[in-house]
C-alpha positions as CSV (number, residue, x, y, z in Angstrom):
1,X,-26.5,-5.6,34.6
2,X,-25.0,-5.3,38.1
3,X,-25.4,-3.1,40.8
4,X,-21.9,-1.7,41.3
5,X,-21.5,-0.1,37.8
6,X,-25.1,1.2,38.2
7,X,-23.6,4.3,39.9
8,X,-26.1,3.3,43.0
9,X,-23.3,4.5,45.3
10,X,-23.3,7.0,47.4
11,X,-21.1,9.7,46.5
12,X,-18.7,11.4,49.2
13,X,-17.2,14.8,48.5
14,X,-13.7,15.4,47.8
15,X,-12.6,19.0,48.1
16,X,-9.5,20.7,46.7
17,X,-7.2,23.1,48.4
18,X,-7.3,26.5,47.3
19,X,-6.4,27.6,44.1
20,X,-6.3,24.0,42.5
21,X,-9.3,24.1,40.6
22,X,-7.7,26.0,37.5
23,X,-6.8,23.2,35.6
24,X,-9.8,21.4,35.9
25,X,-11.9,24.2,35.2
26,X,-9.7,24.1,31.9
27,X,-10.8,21.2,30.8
28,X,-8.4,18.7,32.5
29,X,-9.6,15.0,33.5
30,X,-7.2,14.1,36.3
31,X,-6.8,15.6,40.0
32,X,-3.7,14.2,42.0
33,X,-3.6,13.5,45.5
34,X,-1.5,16.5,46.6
35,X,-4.4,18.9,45.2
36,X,-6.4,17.4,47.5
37,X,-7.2,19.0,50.7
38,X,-7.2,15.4,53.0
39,X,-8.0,17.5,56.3
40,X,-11.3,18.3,55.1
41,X,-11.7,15.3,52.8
42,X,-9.1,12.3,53.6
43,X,-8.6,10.4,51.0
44,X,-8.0,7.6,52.9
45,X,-11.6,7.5,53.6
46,X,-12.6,6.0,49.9
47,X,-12.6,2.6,48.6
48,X,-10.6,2.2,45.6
49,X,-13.1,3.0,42.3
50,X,-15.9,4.8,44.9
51,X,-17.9,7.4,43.0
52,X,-17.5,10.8,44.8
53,X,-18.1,14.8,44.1
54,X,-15.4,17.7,43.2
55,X,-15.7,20.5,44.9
56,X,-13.0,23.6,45.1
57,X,-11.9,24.6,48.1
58,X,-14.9,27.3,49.0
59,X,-17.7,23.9,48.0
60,X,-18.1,25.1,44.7
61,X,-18.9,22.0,42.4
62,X,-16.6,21.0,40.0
63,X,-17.7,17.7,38.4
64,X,-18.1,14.2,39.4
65,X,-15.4,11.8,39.6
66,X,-14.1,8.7,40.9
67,X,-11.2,8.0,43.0
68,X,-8.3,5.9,44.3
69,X,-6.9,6.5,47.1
70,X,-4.0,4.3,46.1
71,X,-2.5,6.1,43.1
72,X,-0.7,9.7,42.3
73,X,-4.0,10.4,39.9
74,X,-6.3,10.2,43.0
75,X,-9.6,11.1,41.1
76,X,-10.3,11.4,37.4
77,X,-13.0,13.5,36.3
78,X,-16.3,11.4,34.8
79,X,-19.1,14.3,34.4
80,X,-19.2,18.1,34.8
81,X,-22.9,17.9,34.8
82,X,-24.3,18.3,38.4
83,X,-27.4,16.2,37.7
84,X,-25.8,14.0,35.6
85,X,-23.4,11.5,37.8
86,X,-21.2,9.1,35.8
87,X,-23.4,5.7,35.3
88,X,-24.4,2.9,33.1
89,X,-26.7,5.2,31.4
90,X,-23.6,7.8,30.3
91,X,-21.4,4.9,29.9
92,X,-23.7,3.7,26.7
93,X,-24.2,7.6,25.4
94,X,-20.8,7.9,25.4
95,X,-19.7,4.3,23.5
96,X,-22.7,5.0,21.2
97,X,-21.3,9.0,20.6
98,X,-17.6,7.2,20.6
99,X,-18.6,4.6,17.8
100,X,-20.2,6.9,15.8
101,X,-17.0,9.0,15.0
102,X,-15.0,5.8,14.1
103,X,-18.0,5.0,11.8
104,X,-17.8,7.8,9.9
105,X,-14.2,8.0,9.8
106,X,-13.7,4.7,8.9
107,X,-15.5,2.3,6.0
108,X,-14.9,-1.5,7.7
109,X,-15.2,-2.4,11.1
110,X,-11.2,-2.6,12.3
111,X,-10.5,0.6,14.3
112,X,-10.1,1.9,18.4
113,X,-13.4,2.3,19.3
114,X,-12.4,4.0,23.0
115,X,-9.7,5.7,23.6
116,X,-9.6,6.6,27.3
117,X,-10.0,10.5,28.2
118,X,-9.8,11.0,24.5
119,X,-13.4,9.7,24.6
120,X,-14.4,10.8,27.8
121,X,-14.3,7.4,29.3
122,X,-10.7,7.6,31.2
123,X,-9.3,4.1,32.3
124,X,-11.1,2.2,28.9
125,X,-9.6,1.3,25.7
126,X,-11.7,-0.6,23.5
127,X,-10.1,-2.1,19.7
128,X,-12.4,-3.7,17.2
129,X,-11.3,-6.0,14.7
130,X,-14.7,-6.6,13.1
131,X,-16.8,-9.0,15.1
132,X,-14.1,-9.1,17.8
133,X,-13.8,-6.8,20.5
134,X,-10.2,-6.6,23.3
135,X,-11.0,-4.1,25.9
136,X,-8.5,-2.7,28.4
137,X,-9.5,-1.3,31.7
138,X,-6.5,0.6,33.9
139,X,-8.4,2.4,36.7
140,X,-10.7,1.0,39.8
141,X,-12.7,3.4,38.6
142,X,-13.7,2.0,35.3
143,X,-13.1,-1.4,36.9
144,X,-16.5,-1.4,38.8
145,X,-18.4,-1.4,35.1
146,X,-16.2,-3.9,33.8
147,X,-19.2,-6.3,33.4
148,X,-21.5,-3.0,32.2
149,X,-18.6,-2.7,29.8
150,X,-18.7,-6.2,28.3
151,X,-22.6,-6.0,28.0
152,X,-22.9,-3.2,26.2
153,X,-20.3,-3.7,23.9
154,X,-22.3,-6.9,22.2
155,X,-25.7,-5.0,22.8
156,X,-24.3,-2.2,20.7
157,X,-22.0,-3.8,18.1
158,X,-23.4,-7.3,18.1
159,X,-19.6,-8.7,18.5
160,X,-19.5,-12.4,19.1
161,X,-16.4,-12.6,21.0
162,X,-14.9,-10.0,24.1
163,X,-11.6,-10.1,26.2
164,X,-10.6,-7.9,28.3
165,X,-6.3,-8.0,28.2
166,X,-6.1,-6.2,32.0
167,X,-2.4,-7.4,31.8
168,X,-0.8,-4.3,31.7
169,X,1.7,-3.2,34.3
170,X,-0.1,0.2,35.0
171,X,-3.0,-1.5,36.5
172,X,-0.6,-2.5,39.6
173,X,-0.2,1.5,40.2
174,X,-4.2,1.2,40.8
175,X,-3.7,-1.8,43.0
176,X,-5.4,-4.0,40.5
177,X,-4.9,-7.4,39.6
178,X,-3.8,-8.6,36.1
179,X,-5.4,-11.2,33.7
180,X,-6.6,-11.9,30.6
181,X,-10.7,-12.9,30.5
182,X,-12.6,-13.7,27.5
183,X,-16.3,-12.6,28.7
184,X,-18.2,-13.2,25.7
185,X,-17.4,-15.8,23.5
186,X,-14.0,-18.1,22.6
187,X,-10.6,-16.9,21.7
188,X,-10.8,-17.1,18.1
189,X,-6.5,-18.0,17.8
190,X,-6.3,-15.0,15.3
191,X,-7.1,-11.5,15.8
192,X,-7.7,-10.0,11.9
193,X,-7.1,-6.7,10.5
194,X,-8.2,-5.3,7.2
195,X,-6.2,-2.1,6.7
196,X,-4.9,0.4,3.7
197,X,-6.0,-2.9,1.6
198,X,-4.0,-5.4,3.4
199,X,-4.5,-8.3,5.4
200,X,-3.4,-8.8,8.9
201,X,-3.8,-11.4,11.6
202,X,-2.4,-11.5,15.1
203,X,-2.1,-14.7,17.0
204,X,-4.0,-13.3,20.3
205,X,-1.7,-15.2,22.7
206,X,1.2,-12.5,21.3
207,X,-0.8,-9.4,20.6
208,X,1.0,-6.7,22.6
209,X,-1.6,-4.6,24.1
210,X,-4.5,-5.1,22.7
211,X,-3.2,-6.6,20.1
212,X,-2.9,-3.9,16.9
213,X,-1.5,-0.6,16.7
214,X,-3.9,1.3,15.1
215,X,-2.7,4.6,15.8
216,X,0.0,4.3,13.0
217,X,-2.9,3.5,10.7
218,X,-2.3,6.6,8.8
219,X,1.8,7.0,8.9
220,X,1.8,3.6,7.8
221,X,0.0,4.4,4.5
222,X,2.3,7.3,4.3
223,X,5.5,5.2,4.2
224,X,4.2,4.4,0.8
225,X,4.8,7.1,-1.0
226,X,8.9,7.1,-0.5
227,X,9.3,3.3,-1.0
228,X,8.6,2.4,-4.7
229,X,11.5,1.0,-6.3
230,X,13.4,1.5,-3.0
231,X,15.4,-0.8,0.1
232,X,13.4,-0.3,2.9
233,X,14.7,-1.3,6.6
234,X,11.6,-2.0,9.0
235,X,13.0,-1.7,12.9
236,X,10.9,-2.6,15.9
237,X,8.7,-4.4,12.8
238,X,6.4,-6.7,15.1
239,X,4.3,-8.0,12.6
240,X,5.2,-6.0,9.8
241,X,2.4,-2.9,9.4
242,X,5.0,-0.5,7.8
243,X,7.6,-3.6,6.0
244,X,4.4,-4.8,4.1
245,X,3.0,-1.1,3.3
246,X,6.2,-0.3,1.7
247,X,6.3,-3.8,-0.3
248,X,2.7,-3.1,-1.0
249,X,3.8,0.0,-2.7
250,X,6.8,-2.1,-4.9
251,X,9.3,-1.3,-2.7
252,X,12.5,-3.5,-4.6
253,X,13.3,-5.2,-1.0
254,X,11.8,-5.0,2.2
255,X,14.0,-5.9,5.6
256,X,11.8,-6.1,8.7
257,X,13.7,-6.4,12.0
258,X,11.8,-7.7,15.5
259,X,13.6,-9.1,18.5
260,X,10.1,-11.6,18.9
261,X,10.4,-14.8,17.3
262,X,6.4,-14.6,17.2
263,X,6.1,-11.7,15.5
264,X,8.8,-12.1,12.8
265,X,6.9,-15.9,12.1
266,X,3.9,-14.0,11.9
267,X,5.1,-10.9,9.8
268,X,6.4,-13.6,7.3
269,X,3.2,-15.1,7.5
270,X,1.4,-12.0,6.7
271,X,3.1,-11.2,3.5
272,X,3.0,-14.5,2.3
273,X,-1.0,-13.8,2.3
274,X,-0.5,-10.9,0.6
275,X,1.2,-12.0,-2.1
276,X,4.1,-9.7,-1.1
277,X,7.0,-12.7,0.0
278,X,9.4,-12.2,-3.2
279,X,10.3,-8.7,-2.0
280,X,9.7,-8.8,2.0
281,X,11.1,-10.7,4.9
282,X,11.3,-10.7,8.6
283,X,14.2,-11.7,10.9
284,X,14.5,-12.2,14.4
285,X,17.0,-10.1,15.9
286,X,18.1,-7.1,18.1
287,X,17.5,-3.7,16.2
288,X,20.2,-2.4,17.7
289,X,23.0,-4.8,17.3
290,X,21.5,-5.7,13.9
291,X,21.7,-1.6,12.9
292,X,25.9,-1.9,14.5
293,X,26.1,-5.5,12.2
294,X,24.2,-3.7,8.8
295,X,26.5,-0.7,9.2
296,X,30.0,-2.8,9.7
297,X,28.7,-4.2,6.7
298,X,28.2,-1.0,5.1
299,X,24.3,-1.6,4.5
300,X,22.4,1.4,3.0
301,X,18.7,1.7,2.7
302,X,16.4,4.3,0.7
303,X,14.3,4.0,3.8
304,X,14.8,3.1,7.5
305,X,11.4,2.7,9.5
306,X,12.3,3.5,13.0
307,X,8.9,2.8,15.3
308,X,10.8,1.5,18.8
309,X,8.6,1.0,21.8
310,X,8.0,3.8,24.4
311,X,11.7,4.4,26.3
312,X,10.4,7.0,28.4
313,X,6.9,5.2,30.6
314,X,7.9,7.4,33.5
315,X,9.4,10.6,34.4
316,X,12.0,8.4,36.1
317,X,12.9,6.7,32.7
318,X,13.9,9.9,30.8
319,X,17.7,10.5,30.9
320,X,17.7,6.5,29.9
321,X,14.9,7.1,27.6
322,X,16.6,9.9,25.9
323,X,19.8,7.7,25.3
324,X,18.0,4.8,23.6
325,X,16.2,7.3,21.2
326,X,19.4,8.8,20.5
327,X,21.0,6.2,20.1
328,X,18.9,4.4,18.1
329,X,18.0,7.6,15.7
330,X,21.7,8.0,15.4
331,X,22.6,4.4,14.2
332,X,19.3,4.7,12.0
333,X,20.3,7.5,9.9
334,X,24.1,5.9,9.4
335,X,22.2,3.7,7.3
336,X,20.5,5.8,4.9
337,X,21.6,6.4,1.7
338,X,22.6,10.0,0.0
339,X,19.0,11.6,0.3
340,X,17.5,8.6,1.7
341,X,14.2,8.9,4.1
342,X,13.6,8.1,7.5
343,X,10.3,7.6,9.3
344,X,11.4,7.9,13.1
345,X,8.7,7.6,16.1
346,X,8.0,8.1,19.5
347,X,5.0,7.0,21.3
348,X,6.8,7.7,24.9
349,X,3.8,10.1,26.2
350,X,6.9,12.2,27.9
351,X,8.7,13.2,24.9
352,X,7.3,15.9,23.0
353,X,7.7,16.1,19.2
354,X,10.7,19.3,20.0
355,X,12.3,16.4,21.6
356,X,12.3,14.0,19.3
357,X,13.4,16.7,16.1
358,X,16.2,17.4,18.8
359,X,17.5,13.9,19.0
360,X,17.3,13.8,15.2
361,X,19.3,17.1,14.6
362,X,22.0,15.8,17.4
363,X,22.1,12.2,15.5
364,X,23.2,13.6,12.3
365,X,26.0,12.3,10.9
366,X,29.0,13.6,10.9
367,X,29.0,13.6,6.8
368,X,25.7,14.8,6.6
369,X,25.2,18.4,5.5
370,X,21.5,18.9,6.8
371,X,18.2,17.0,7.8
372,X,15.0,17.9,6.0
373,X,11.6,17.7,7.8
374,X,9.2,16.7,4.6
375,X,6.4,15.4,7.1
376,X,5.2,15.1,10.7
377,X,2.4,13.0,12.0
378,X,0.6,11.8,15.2
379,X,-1.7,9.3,16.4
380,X,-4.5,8.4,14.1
381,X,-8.3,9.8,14.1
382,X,-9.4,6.6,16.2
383,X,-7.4,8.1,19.2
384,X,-8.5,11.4,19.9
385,X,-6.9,13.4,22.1
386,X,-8.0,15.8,24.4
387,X,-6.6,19.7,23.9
388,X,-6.8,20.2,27.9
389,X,-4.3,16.8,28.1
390,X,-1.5,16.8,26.4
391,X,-0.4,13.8,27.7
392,X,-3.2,12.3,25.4
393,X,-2.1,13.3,22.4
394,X,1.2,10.7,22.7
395,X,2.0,9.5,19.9
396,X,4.6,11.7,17.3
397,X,6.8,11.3,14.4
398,X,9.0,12.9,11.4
399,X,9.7,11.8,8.0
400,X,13.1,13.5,7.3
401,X,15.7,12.9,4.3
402,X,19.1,13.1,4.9
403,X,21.6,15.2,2.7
């Protein structure tokens, strides 16, 4: 293993101005640069990634941390232990304590095995999809054990096969670049998923991410028990996780809607290997000029499966963000049928779940006499949040019927 992720570095001290320390002494993981106090501690003084020490404003320490100068989140908290710095050492302890829940959780070998401050290990995701491993690294920080990282993860799981898919647009706020490396082993062509007793497999070159969404592991299975004998419209589909849980479960037909050409050919492909093709298919089109087509037509579905991508990624998204949920909620539930079921979702870390029941009440229609909550849900086991960060726990969702 190499020297820079051995936590060999020095660290410097970076002090906060008074009365900052509240939040972190709550249990918070991230410290922003305009807590800092730079005249006694610039910031400007740190390489990007640099290990360093939190002290409050009096020198009172805090925990350990790294920083970046460069970014809004200028430190995130790694230890709280004074004699215990963050280093390679911690780094296995905590993938070893991380895999361990996910192995009790969790019978075969498909699951998030990090999930970033959720697991203590801020900046890393890791997914496993058995004896392949696609790791994600967003901070400088975490950056500097990126080949610690890949070691450990085939000393400890014996994977034969690791990428790291450091594509993602939030490394640029970190000043880091963006590429896709396979460190250990070959591309396999075909990531594969065994969940809620289907088959899956995602061509790597599309996977979004890292290339699953496990997080809906659970909702997905949930889906099941309102689709028996039912239509059941699948938007935002990509490869067809809730389509072929509801066909799975007899659903009479099954439309799953994707604006990726790649993922609709490889949703199709997926239920033709589970034998589910005579009451599924996928087509490749815009959810919501498809949902304005379905209702000029006068479509109605038992079920409508809305699971869009995140509208709000930044405070500055969310007037904009707002208006595609409601809009999209709002053409969604024109297409249910008397006391038909929707699943809607949000996995935009700034909308709250009061939010999203809000644009749900406000996209009733018109006809409608009232909206009944039957189920919420959130982010599966293998992404654990933090209770001091609630911007971990991101993901939320209703099942509703409509009277």
């Amino acid at each position: 293993m190499h020297n820079p992720g051995s936590g060999n570095q020095a660290a410097g001290v970076l002090r906060l101005k008074k009365r900052e320390e509240r939040r972190i002494l709550a249990g918070h993981l991230w410290v922003f640069s305009n807590e800092i106090d730079i005249q006694a501690t610039p910031l400007k003084s740190f390489d990007a990634g640099a290990p360093a020490v939190l002290e409050s404003a009096s020198g009172k320490f805090l925990a350990h941390v790294y920083v970046n100068p460069a970014s809004l989140i200028c430190a995130r908290i790694t230890s709280r232990v004074k004699p215990k710095p963050f280093n390679v050492e911690l780094l296995e302890q905590r993938l070893l304590y991380a895999l361990g829940l996910r192995e009790r959780r969790y019978g075969l070998p498909y699951y998030r095995w990090v999930h970033g401050e959720g697991d203590y290990l801020p900046g890393l995701v890791v997914d496993r999809y058995n004896d392949v491993v696609v790791a994600q690294i967003t901070t400088a920080g975490m950056e500097v054990y990126k080949d610690d990282i890949a070691d450990l993860i085939v000393k400890i799981a014996g994977v034969s096969s690791v990428c790291f898919r450091n594509d993602v647009p939030i490394r640029e706020l970190e000043q880091l670049p963006l590429y896709r490396e396979w460190v250990a082993g070959t591309d396999p062509g075909l990531l594969k998923v065994e969940e809620n007793g289907l088959s899956f497999t995602v061509p790597t070159e599309l996977g979004q991410k890292t290339g699953w969404f496990y997080d809906h592991r659970e909702s997905r299975f949930s889906v099941r028990e309102w689709s028996k004998g039912k239509r059941v419209l699948d938007l935002y589909s990509y490869i067809g996780g809730f389509g072929l849980n509801a066909a799975k479960a007899g659903a009479s037909e099954v439309m799953a809607i994707d604006a990726s050409a790649g993922a609709v050919e490889a949703a199709n492909d997926n239920a033709k290997a589970n034998g589910l093709s005579d009451n599924f298919r996928a087509l490749a089109a815009d959810a919501v000029e498809h949902m304005r087509e379905l209702a000029q037509q006068s479509a109605q579905f038992d079920v409508v499966i809305l699971d869009p991508p995140a509208f709000i990624k930044r405070k500055k998204d969310r007037d904009a963000g707002m208006r595609h949920y409601a809009l999209n909620n709002r053409l969604a539930m024109k297409l249910l049928a008397p006391g038909g079921i929707l699943l809607s979702a949000s996995c935009s870390q700034a909308l709250d779940l009061s939010q999203l029941q809000q644009v749900l009440r406000q996209g009733m229609p018109k006809s409608a006499e009232s909206l009944q909550q039957l189920q919420m849900f959130q982010q599966a086991p293998d992404h654990p949040a933090n209770l001091a960060m609630p911007e971990t726990l991101y993901l939320k969702g209703v099942i509703a019927r409509l009277l």
